[in-house]
C-alpha positions in Angstrom: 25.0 75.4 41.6 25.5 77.5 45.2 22.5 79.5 43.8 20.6 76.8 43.1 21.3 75.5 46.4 19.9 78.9 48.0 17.1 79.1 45.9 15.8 75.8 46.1 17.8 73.5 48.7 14.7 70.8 48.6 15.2 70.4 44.5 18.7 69.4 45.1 18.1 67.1 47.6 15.6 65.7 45.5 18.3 65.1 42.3 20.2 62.9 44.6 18.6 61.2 46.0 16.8 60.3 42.3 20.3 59.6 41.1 20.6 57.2 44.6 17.4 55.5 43.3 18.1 55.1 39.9 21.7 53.8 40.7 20.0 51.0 43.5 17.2 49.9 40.6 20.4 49.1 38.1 22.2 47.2 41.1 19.2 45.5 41.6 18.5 44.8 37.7 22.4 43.4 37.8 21.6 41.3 40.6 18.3 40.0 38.8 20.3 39.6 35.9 23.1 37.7 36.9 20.4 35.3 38.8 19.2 34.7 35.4 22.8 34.3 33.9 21.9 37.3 31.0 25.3 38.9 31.8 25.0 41.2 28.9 22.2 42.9 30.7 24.2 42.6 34.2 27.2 44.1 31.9 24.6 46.5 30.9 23.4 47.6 34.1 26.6 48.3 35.7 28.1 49.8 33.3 24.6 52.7 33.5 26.1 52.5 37.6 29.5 53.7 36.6 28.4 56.1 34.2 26.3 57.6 37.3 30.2 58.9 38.2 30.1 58.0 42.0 32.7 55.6 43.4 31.8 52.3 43.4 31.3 50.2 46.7 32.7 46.7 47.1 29.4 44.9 45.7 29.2 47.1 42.4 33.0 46.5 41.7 32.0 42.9 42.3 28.7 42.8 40.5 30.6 44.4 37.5 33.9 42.2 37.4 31.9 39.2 37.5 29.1 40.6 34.9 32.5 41.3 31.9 34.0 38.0 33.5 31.1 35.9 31.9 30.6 38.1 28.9 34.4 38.0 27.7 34.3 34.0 28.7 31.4 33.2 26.7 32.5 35.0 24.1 36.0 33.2 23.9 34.5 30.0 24.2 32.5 30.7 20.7 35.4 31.9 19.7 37.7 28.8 20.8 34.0 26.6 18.8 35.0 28.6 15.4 38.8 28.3 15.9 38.6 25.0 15.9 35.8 24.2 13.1 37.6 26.2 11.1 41.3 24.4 11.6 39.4 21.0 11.1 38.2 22.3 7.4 41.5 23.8 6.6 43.5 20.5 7.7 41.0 18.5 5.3 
């Protein structure tokens, strides 16, 4: 890495600050998601942004907590639907 750094300081910069833009374009797709209440994409999304392995700022933990929020809720609300269908056809 230090002799990449010597050789070719500009090629460097250049890898982070594409790894700053790709990370910005999946906040942004969160944020577009979550607008459009698609959490699995907004799950989606930041999970790509932690998988980037930077530390995450307050918005990203946000944008993350709130995208599994709403996934795992939805899902235990279909799951609450077949609970109860299938306690009504058992008690019959």
């Amino acid at each position: 890495m230090v002799l990449l750094l010597l050789l070719c300081p500009q090629s460097l910069v250049t890898m982070v600050d594409k790894s700053e833009v790709v990370q910005k374009e999946l906040v942004q797709k969160a944020k577009l998601a979550e607008q459009a209440e698609r959490y699995d994409d907004m799950a989606a999304s930041m999970k790509a942004v932690t998988e980037e392995g930077t530390q995450l700022s307050n918005e990203e933990r946000n944008l993350l907590s709130v995208a599994y929020k709403n996934v795992v809720g939805a899902r235990r609300s279909s799951w609450r639907v077949v609970s109860s269908i299938e306690q009504k056809t058992e008690g019959s």
